[in-house]
PDB file with one MODEL, atoms N, CA, C and O in Angstrom:
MODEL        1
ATOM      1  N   UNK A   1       2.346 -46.675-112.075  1.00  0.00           N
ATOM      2  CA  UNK A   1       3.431 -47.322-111.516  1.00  0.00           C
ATOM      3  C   UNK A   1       4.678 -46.499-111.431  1.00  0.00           C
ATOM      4  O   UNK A   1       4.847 -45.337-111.061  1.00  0.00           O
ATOM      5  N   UNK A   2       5.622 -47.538-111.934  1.00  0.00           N
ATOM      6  CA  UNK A   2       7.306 -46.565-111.431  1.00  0.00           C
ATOM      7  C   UNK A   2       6.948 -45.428-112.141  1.00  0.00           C
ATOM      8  O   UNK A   2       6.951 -44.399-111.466  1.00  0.00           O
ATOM      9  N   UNK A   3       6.512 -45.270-113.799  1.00  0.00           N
ATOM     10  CA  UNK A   3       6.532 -44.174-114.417  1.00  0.00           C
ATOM     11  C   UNK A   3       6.378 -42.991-113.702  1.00  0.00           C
ATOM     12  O   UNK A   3       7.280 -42.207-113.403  1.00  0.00           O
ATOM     13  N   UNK A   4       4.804 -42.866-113.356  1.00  0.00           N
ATOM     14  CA  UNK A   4       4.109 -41.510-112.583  1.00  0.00           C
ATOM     15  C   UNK A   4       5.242 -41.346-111.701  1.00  0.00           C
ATOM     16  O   UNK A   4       5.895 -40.323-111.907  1.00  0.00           O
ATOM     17  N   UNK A   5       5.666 -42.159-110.696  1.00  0.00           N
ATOM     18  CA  UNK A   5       6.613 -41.919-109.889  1.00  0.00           C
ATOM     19  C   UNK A   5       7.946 -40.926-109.659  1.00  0.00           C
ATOM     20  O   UNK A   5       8.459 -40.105-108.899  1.00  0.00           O
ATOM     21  N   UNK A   6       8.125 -41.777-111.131  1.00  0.00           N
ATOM     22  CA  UNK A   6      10.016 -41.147-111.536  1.00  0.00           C
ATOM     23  C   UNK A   6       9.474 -39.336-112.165  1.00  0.00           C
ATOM     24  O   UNK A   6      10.170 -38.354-111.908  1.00  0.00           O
ATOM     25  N   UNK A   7       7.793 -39.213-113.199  1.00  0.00           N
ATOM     26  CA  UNK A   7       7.515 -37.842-113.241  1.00  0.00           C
ATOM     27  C   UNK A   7       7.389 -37.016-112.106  1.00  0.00           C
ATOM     28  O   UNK A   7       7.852 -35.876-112.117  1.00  0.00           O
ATOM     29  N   UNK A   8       6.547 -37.693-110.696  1.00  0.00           N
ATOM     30  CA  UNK A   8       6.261 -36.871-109.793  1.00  0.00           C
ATOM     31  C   UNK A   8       7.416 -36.307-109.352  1.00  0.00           C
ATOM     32  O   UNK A   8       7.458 -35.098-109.123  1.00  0.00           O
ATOM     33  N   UNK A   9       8.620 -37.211-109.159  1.00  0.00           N
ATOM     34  CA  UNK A   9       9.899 -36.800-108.241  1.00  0.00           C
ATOM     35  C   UNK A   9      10.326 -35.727-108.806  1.00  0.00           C
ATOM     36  O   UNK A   9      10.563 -34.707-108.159  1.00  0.00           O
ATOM     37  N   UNK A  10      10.528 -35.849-110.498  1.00  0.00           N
ATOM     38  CA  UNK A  10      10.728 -34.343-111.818  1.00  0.00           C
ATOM     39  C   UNK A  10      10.655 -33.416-111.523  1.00  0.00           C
ATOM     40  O   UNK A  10      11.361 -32.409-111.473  1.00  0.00           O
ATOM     41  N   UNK A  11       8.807 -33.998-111.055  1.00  0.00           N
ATOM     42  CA  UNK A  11       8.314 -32.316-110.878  1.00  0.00           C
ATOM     43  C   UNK A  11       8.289 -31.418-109.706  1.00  0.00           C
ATOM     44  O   UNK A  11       7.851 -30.295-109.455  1.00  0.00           O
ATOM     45  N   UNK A  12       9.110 -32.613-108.914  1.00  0.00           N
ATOM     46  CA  UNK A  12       8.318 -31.708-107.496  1.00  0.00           C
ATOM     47  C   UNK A  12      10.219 -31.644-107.521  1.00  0.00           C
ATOM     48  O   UNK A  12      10.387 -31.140-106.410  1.00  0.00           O
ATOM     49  N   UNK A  13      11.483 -31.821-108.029  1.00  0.00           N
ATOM     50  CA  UNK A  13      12.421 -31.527-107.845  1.00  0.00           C
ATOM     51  C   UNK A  13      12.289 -30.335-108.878  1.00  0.00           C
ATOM     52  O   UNK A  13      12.942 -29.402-108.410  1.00  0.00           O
ATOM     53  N   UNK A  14      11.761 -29.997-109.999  1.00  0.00           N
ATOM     54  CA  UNK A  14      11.891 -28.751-110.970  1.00  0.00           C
ATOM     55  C   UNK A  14      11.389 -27.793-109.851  1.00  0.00           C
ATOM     56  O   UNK A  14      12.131 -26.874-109.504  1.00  0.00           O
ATOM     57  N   UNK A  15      10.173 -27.955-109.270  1.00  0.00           N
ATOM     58  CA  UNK A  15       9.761 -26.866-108.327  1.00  0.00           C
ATOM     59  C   UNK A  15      10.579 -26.301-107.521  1.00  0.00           C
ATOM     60  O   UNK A  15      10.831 -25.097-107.490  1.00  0.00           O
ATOM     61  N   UNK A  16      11.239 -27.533-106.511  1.00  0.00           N
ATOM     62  CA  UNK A  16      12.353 -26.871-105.655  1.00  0.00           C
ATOM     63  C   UNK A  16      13.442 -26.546-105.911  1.00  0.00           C
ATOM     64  O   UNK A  16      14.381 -26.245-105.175  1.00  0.00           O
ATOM     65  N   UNK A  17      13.327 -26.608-107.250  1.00  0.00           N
ATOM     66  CA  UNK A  17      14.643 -26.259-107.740  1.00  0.00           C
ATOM     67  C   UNK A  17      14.265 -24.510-108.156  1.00  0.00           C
ATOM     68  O   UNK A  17      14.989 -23.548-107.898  1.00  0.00           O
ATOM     69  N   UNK A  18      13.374 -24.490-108.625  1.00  0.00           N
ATOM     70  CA  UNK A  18      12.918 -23.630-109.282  1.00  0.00           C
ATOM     71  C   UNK A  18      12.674 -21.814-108.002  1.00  0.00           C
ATOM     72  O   UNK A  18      12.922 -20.609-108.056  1.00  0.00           O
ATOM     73  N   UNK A  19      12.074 -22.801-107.083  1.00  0.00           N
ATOM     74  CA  UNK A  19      12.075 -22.021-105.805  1.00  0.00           C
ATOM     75  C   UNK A  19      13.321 -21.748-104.986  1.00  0.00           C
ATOM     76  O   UNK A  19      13.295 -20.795-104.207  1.00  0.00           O
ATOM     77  N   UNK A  20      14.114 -22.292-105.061  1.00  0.00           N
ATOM     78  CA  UNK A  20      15.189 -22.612-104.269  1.00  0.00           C
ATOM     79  C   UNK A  20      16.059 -21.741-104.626  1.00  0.00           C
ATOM     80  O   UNK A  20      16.557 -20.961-103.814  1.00  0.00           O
ATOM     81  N   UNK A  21      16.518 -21.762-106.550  1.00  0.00           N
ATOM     82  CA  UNK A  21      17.642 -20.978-106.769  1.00  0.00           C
ATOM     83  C   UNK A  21      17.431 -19.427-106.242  1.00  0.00           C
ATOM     84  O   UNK A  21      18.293 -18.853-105.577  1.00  0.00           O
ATOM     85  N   UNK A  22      16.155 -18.808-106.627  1.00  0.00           N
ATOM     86  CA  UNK A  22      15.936 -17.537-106.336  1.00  0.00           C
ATOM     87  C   UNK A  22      16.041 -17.228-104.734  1.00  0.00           C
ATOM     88  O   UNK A  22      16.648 -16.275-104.245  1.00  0.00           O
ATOM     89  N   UNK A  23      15.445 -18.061-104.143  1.00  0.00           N
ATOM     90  CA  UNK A  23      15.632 -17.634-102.652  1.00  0.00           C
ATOM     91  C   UNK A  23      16.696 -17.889-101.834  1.00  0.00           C
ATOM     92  O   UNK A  23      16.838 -17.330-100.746  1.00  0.00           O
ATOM     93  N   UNK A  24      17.912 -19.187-102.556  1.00  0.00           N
ATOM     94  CA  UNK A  24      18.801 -19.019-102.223  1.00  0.00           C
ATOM     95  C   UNK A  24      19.680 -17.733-102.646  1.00  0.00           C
ATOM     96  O   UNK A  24      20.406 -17.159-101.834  1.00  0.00           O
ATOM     97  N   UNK A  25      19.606 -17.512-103.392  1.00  0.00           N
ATOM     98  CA  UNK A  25      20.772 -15.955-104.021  1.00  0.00           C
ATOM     99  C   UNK A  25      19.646 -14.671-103.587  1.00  0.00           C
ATOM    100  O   UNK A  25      19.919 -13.589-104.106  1.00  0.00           O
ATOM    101  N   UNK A  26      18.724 -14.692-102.913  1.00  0.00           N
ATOM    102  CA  UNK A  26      18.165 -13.409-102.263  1.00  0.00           C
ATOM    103  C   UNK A  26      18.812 -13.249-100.800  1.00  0.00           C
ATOM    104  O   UNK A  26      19.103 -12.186-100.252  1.00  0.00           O
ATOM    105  N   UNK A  27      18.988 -14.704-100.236  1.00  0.00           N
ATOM    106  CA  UNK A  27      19.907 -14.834 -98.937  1.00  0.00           C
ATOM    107  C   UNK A  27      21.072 -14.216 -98.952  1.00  0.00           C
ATOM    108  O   UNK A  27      21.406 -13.393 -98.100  1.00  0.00           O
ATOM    109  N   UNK A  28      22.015 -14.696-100.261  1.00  0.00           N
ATOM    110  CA  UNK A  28      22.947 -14.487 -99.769  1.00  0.00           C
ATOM    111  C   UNK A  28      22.897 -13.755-100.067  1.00  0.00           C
ATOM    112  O   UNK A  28      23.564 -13.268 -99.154  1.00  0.00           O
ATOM    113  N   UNK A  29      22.583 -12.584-100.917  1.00  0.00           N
ATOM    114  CA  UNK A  29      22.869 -11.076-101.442  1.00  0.00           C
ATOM    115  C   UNK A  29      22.353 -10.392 -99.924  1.00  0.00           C
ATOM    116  O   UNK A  29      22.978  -9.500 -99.351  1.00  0.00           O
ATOM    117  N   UNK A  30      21.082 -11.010 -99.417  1.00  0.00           N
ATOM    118  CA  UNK A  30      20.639  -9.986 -97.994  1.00  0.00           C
ATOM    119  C   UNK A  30      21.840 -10.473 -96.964  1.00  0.00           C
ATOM    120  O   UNK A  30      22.211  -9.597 -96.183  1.00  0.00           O
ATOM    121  N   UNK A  31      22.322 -11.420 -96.890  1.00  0.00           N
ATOM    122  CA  UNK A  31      23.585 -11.540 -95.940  1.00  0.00           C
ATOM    123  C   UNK A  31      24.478 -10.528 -95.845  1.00  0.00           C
ATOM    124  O   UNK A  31      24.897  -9.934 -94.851  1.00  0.00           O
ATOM    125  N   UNK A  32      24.820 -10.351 -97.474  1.00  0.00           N
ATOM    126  CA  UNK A  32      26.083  -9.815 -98.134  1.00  0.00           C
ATOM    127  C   UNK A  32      26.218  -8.298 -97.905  1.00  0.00           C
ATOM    128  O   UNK A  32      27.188  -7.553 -98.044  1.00  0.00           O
ATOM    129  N   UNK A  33      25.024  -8.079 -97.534  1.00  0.00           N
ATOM    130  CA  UNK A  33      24.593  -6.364 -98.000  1.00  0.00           C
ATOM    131  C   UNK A  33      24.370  -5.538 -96.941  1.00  0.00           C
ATOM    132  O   UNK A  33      24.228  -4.317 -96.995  1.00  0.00           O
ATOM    133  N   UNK A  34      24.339  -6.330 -95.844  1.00  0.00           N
ATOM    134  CA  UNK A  34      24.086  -6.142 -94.451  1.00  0.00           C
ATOM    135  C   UNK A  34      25.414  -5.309 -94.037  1.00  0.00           C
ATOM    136  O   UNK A  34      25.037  -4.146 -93.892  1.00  0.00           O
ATOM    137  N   UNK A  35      26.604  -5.386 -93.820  1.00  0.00           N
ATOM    138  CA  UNK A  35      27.682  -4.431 -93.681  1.00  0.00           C
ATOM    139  C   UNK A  35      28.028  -3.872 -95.551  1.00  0.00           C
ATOM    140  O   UNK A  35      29.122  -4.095 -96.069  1.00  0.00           O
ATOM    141  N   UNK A  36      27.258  -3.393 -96.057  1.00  0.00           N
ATOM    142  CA  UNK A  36      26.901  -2.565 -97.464  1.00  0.00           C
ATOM    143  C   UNK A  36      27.421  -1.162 -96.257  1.00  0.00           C
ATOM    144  O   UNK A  36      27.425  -1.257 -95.030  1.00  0.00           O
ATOM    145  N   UNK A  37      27.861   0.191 -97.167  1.00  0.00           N
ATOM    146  CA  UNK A  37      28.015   1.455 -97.276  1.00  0.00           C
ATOM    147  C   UNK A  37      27.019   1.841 -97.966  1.00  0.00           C
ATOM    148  O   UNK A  37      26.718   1.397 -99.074  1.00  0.00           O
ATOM    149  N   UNK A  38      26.257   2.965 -97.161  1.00  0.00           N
ATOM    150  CA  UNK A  38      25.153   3.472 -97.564  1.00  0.00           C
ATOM    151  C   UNK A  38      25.899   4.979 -98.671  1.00  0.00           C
ATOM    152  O   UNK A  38      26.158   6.053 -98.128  1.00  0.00           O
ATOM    153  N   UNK A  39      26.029   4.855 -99.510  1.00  0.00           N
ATOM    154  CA  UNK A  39      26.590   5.931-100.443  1.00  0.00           C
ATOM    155  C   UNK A  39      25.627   7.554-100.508  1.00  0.00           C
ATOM    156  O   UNK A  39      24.490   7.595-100.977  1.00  0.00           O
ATOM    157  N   UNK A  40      26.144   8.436-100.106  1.00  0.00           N
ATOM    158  CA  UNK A  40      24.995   9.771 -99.883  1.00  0.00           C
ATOM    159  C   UNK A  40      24.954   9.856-101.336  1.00  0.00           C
ATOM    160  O   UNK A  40      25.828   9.529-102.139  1.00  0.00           O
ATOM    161  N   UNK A  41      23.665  10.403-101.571  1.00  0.00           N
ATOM    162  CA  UNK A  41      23.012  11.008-103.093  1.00  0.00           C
ATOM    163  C   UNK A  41      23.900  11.789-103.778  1.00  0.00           C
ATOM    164  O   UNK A  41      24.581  12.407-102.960  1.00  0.00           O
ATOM    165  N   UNK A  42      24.241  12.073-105.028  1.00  0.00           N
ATOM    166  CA  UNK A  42      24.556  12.695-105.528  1.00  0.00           C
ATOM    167  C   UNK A  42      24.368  14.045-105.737  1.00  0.00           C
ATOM    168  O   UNK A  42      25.423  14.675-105.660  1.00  0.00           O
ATOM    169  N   UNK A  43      23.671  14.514-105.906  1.00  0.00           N
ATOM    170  CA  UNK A  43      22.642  16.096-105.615  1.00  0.00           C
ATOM    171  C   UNK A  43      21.593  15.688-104.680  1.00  0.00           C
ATOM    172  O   UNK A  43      20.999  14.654-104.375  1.00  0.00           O
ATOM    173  N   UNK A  44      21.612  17.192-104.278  1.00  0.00           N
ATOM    174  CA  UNK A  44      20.567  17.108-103.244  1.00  0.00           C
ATOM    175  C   UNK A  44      19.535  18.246-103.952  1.00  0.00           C
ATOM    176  O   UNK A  44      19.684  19.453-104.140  1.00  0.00           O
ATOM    177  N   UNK A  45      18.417  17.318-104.260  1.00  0.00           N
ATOM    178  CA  UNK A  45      17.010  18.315-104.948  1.00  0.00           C
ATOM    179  C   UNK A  45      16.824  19.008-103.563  1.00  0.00           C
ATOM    180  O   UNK A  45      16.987  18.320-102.555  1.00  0.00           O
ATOM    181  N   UNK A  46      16.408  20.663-103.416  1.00  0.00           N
ATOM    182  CA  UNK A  46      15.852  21.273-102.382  1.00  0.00           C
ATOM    183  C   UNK A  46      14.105  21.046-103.048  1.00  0.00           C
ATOM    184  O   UNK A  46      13.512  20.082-102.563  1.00  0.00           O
ATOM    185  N   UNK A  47      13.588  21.609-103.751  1.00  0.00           N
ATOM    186  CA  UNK A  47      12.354  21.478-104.744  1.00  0.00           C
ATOM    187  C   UNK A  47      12.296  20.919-105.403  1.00  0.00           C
ATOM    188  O   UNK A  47      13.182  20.224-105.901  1.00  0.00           O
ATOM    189  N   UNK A  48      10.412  21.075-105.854  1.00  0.00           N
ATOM    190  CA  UNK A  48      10.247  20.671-107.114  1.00  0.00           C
ATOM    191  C   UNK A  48       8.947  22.023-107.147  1.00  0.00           C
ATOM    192  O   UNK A  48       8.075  22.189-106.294  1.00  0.00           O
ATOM    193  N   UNK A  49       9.124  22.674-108.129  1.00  0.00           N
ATOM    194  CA  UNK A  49       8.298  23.891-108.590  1.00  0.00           C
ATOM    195  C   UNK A  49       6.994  23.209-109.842  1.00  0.00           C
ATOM    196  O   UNK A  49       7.397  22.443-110.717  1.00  0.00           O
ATOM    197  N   UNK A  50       5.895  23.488-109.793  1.00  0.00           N
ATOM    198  CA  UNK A  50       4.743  23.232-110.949  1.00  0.00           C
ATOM    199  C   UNK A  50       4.511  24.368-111.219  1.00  0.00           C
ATOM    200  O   UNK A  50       4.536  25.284-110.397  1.00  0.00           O
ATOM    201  N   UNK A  51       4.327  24.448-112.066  1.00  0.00           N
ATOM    202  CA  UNK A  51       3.375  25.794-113.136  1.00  0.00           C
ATOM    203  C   UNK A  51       2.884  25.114-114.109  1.00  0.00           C
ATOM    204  O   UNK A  51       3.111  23.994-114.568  1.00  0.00           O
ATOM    205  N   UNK A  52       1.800  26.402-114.493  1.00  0.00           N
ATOM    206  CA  UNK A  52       0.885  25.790-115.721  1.00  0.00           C
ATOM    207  C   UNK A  52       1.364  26.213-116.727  1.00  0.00           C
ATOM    208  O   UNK A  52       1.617  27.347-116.321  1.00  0.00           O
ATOM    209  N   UNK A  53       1.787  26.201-118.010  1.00  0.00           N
ATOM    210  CA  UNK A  53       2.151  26.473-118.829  1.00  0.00           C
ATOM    211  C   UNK A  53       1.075  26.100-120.116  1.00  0.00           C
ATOM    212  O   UNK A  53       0.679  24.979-120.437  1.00  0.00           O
ATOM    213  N   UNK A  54       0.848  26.988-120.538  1.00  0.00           N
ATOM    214  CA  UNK A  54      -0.056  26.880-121.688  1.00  0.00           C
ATOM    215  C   UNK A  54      -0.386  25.961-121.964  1.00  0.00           C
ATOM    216  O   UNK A  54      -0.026  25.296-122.936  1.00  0.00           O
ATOM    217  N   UNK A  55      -1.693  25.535-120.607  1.00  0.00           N
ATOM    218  CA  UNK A  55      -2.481  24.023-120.011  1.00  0.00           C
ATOM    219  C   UNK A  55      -2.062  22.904-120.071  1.00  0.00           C
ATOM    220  O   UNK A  55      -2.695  21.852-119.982  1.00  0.00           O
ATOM    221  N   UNK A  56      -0.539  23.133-120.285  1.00  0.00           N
ATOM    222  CA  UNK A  56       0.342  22.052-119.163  1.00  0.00           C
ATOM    223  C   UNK A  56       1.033  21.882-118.313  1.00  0.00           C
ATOM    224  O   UNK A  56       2.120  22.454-118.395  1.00  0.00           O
ATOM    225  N   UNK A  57       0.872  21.374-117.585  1.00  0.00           N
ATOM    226  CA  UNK A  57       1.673  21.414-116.017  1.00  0.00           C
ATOM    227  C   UNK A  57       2.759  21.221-116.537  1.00  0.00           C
ATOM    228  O   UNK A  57       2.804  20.668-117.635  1.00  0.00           O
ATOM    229  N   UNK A  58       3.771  21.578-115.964  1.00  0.00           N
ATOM    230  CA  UNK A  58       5.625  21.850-115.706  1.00  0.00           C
ATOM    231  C   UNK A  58       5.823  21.505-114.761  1.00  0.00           C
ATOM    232  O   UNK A  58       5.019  21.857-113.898  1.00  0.00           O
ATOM    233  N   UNK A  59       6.707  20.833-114.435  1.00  0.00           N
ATOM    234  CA  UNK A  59       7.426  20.836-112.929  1.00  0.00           C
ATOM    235  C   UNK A  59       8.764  21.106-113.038  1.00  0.00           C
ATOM    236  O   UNK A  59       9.139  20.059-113.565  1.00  0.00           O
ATOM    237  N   UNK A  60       9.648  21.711-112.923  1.00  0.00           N
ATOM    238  CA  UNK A  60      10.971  22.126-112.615  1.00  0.00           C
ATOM    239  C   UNK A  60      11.829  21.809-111.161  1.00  0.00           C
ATOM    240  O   UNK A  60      11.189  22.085-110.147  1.00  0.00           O
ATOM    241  N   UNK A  61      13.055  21.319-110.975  1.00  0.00           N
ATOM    242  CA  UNK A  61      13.879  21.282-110.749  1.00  0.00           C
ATOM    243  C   UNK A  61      14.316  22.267-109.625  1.00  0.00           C
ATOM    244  O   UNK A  61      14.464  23.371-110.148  1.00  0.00           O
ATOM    245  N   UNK A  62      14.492  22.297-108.745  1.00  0.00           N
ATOM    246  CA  UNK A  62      15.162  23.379-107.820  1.00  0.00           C
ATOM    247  C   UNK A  62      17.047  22.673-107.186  1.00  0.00           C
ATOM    248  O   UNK A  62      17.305  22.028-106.170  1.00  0.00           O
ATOM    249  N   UNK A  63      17.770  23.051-108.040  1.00  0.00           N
ATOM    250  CA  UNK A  63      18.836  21.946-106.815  1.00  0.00           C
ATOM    251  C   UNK A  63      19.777  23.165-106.110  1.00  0.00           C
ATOM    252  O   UNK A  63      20.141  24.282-106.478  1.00  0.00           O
ATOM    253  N   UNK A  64      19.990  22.255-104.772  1.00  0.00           N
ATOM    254  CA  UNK A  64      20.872  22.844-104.159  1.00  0.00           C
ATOM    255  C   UNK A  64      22.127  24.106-104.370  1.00  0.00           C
ATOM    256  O   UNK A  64      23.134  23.599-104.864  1.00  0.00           O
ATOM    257  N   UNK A  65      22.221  25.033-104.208  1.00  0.00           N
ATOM    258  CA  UNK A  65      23.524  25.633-104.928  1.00  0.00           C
ATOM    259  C   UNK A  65      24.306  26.436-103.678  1.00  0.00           C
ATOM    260  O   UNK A  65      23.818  27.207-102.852  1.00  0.00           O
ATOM    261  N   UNK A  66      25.590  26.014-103.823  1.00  0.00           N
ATOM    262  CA  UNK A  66      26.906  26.786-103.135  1.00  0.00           C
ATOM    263  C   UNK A  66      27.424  28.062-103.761  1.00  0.00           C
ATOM    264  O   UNK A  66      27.426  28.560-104.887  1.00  0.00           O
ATOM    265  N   UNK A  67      27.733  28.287-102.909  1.00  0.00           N
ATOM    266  CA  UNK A  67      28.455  30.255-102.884  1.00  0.00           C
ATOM    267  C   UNK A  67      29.831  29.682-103.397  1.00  0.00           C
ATOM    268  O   UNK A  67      30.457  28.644-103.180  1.00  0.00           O
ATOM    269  N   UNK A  68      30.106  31.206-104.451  1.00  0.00           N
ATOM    270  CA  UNK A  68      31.735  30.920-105.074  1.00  0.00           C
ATOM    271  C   UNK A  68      32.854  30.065-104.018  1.00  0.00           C
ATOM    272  O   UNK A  68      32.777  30.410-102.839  1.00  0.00           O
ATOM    273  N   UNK A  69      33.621  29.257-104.265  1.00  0.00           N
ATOM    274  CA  UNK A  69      34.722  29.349-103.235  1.00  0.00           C
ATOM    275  C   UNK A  69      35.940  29.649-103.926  1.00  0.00           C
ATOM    276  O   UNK A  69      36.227  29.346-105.084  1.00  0.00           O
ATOM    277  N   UNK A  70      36.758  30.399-102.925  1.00  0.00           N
ATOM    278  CA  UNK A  70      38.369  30.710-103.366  1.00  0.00           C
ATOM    279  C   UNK A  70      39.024  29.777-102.883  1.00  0.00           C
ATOM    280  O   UNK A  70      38.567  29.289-101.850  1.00  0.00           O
ATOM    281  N   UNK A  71      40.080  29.305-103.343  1.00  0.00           N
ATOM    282  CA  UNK A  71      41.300  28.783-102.819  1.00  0.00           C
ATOM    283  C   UNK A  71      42.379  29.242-102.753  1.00  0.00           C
ATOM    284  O   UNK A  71      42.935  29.520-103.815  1.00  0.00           O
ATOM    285  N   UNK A  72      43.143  29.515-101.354  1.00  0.00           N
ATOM    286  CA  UNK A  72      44.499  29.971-101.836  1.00  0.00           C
ATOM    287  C   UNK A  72      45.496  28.982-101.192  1.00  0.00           C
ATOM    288  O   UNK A  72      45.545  28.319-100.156  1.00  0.00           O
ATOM    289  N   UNK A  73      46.396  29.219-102.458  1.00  0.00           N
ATOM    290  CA  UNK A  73      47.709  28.042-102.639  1.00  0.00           C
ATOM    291  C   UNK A  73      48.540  28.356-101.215  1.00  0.00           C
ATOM    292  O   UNK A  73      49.561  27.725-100.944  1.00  0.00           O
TER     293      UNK A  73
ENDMDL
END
């Protein structure tokens, strides 16, 4: 009777509730993000080098590097 009733409504409102909050705040963050600034990387890796090293692989690091600069005042 009313009981099952007043549980079913519970449960099927916990669900949409449950579904709802997350996909509402995925909206608005994808709304929000849409005129977002794409920020350039911080370093720019040129490589990545492997060697074996006494039968373990290594991989090393290659980053980008600039020539001295002067400034004059």
């Amino acid at each position: 009777g009313f009981y099952l009733d007043a549980m079913n409504r519970k449960a099927i409102l916990g669900v949409l509730l449950a579904l709802g909050v997350p996909l509402g705040c995925y909206w608005i963050l994808k709304y929000n993000s849409d005129n977002a600034v794409n920020m350039p990387r911080k370093y720019l890796l040129d490589t990545v080098v492997t060697r074996v090293e006494k039968g373990k692989e290594i991989t090393d690091s290659i980053w980008h590097k600039t020539a001295n600069i002067s400034l004059v005042n």
